[in-house]
TIRO-2110 file (N, C-alpha, C; in Angstrom, 1 decimal):
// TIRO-2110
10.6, 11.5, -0.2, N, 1, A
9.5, 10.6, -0.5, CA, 1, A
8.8, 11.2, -1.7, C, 1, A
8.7, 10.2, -2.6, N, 2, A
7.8, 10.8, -3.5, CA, 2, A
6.2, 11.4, -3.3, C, 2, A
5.9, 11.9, -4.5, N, 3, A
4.6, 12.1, -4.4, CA, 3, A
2.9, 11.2, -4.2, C, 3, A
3.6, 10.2, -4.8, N, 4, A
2.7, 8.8, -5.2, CA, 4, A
3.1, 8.2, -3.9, C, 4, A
4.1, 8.3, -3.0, N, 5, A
4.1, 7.8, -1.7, CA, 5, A
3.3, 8.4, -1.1, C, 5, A
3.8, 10.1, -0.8, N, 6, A
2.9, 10.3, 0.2, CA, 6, A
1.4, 9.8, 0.1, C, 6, A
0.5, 10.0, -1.1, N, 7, A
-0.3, 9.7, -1.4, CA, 7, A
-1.1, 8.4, -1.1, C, 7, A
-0.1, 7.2, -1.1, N, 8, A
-0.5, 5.7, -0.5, CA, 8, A
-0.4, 6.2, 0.8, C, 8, A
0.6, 6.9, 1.4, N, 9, A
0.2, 6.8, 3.1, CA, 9, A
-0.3, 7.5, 3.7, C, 9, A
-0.9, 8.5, 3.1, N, 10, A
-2.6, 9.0, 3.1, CA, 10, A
-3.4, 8.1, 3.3, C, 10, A
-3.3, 7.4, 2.1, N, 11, A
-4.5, 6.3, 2.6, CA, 11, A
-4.1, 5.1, 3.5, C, 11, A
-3.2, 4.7, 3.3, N, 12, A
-2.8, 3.8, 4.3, CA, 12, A
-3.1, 4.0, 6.0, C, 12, A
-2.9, 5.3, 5.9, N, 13, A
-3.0, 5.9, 7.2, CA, 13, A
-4.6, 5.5, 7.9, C, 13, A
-5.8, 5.7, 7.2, N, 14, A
-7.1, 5.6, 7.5, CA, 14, A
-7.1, 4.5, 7.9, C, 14, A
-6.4, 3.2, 7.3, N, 15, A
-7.0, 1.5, 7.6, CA, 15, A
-6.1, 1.1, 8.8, C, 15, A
-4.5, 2.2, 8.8, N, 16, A
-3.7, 0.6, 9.5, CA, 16, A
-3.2, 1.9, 10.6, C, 16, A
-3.5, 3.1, 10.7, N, 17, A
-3.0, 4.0, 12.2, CA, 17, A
-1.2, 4.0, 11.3, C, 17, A
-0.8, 4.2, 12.7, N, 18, A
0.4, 4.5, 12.8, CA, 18, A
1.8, 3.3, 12.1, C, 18, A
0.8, 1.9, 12.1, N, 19, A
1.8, 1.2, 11.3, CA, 19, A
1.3, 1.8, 9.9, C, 19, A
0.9, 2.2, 9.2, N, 20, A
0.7, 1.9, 7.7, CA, 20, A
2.3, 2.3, 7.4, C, 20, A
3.3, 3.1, 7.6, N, 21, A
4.1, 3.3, 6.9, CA, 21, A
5.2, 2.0, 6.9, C, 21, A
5.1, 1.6, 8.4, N, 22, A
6.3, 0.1, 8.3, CA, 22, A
5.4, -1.4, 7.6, C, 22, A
4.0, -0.4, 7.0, N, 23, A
3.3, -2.1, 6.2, CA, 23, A
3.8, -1.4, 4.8, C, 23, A
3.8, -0.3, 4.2, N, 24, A
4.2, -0.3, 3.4, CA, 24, A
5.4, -0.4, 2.8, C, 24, A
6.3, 0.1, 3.8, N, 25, A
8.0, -0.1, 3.2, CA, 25, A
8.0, -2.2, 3.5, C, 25, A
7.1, -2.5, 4.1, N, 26, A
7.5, -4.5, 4.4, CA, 26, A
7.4, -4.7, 2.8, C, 26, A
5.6, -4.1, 2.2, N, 27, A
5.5, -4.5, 1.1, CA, 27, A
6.0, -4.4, 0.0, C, 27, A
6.3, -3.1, -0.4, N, 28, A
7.7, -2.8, -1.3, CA, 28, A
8.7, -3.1, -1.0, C, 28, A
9.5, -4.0, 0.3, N, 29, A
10.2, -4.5, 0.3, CA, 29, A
11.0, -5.3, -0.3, C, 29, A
9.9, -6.5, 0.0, N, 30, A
9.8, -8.2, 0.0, CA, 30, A
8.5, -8.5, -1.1, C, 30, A
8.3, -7.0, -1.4, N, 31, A
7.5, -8.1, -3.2, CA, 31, A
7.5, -7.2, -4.2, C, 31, A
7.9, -5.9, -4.0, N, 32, A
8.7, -5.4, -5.6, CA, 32, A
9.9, -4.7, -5.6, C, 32, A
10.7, -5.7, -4.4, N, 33, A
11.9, -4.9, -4.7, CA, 33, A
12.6, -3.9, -5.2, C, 33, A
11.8, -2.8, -4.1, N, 34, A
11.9, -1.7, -4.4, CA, 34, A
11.7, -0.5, -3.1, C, 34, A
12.2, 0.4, -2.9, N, 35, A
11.5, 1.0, -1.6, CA, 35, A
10.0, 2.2, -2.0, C, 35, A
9.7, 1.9, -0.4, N, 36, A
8.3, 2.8, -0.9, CA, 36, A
9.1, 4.4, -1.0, C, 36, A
9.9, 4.5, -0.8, N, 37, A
10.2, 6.3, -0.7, CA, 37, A
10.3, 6.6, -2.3, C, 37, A
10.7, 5.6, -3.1, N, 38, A
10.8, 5.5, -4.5, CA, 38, A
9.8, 5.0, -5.7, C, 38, A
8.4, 5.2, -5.0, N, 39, A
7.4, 4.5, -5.5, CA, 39, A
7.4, 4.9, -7.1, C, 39, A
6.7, 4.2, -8.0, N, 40, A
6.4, 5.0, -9.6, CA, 40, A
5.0, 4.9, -9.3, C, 40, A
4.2, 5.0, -10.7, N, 41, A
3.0, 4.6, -10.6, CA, 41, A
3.1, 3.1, -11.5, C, 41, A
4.0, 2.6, -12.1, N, 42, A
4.4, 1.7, -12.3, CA, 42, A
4.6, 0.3, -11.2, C, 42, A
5.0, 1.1, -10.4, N, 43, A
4.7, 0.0, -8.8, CA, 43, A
3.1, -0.1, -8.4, C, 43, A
2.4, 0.7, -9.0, N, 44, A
0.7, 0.6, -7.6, CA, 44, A
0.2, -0.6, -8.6, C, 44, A
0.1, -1.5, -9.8, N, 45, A
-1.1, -2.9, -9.7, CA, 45, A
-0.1, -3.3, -8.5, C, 45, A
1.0, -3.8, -9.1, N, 46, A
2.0, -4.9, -8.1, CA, 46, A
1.2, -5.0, -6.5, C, 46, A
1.4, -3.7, -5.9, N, 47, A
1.4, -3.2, -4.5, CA, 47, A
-0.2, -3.3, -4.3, C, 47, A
-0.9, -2.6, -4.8, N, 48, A
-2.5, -3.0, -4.4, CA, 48, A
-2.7, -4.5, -4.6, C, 48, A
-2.4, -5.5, -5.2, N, 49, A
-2.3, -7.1, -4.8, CA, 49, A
-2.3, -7.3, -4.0, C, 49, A
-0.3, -6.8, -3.3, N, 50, A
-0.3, -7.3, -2.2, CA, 50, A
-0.8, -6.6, -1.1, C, 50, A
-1.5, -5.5, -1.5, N, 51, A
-2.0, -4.5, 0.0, CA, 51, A
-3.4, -5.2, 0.2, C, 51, A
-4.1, -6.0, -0.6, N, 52, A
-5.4, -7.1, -0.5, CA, 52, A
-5.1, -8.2, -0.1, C, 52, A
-4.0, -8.5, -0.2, N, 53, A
-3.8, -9.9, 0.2, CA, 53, A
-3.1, -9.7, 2.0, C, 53, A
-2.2, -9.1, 2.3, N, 54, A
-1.5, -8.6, 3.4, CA, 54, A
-2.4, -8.1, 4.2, C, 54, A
-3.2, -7.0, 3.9, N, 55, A
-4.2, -6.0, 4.7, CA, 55, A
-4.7, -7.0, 5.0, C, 55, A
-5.4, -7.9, 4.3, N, 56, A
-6.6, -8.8, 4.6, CA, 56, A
-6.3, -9.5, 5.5, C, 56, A
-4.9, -10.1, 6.0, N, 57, A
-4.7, -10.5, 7.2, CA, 57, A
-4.9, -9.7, 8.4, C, 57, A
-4.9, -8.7, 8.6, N, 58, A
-4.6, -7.8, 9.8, CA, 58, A
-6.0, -6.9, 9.6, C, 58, A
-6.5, -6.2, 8.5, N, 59, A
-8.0, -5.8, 8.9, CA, 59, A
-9.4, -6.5, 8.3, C, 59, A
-8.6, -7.7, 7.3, N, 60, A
-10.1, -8.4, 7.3, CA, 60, A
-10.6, -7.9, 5.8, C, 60, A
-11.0, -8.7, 5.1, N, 61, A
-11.0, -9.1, 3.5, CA, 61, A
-11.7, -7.6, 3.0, C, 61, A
-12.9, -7.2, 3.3, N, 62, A
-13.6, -6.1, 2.8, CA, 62, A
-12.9, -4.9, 3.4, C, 62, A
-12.4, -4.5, 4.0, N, 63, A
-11.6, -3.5, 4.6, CA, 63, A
-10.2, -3.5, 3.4, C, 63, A
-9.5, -4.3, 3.4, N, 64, A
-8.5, -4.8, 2.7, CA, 64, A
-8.8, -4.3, 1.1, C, 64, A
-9.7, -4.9, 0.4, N, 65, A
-10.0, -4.9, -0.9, CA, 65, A
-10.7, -3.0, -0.7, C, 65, A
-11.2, -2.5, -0.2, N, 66, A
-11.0, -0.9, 0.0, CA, 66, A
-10.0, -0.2, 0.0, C, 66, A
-9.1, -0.7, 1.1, N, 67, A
-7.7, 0.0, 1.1, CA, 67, A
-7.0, -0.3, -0.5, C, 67, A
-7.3, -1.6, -0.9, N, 68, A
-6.2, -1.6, -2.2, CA, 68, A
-7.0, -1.2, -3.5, C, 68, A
-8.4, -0.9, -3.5, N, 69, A
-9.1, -0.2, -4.9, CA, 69, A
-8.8, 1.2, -4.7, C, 69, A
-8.8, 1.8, -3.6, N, 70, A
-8.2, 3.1, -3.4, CA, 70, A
-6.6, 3.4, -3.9, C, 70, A
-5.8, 2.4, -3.5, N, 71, A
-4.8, 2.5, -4.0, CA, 71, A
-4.5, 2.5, -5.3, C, 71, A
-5.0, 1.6, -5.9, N, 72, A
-5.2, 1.0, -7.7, CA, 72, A
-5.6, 1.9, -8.5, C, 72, A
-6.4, 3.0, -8.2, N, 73, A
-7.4, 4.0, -8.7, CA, 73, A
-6.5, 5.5, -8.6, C, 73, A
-4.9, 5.5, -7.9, N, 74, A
-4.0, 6.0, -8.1, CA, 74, A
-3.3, 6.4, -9.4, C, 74, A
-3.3, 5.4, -9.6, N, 75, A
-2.2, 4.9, -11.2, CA, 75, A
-3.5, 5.5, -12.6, C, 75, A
END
């Protein structure tokens, strides 16, 4: 795993417990075709998008938009 991975599932880890890693490999799946084990920093705008738009279903718009400025602020 890269380094820029571990790093998102650091944070990932705080909002979504023990799923964050199977929300991340869904999201780099099925919207930048690509795996999370292979992250760049070329992948984090794409992925913080969909980590606001995705998260926001499951923990709710302001939790969501935290998790993915954290991530954005990566790159």
């Amino acid at each position: 795993m890269s380094d820029l991975s571990n790093q998102v599932l650091n944070i990932a880890v705080a909002y979504l417990g023990p799923a964050a890693r199977q929300f991340l490999e869904r999201q780099c799946s099925a919207h930048l075709s690509s795996s999370f084990e292979t992250l760049s920093a070329g992948d984090i705008p794409e992925l913080g998008k969909w980590i606001n738009i995705s998260a926001g279903l499951v923990i709710g718009k302001d939790k969501a938009e935290e998790f993915s400025s954290k991530v954005l602020a990566l790159k």
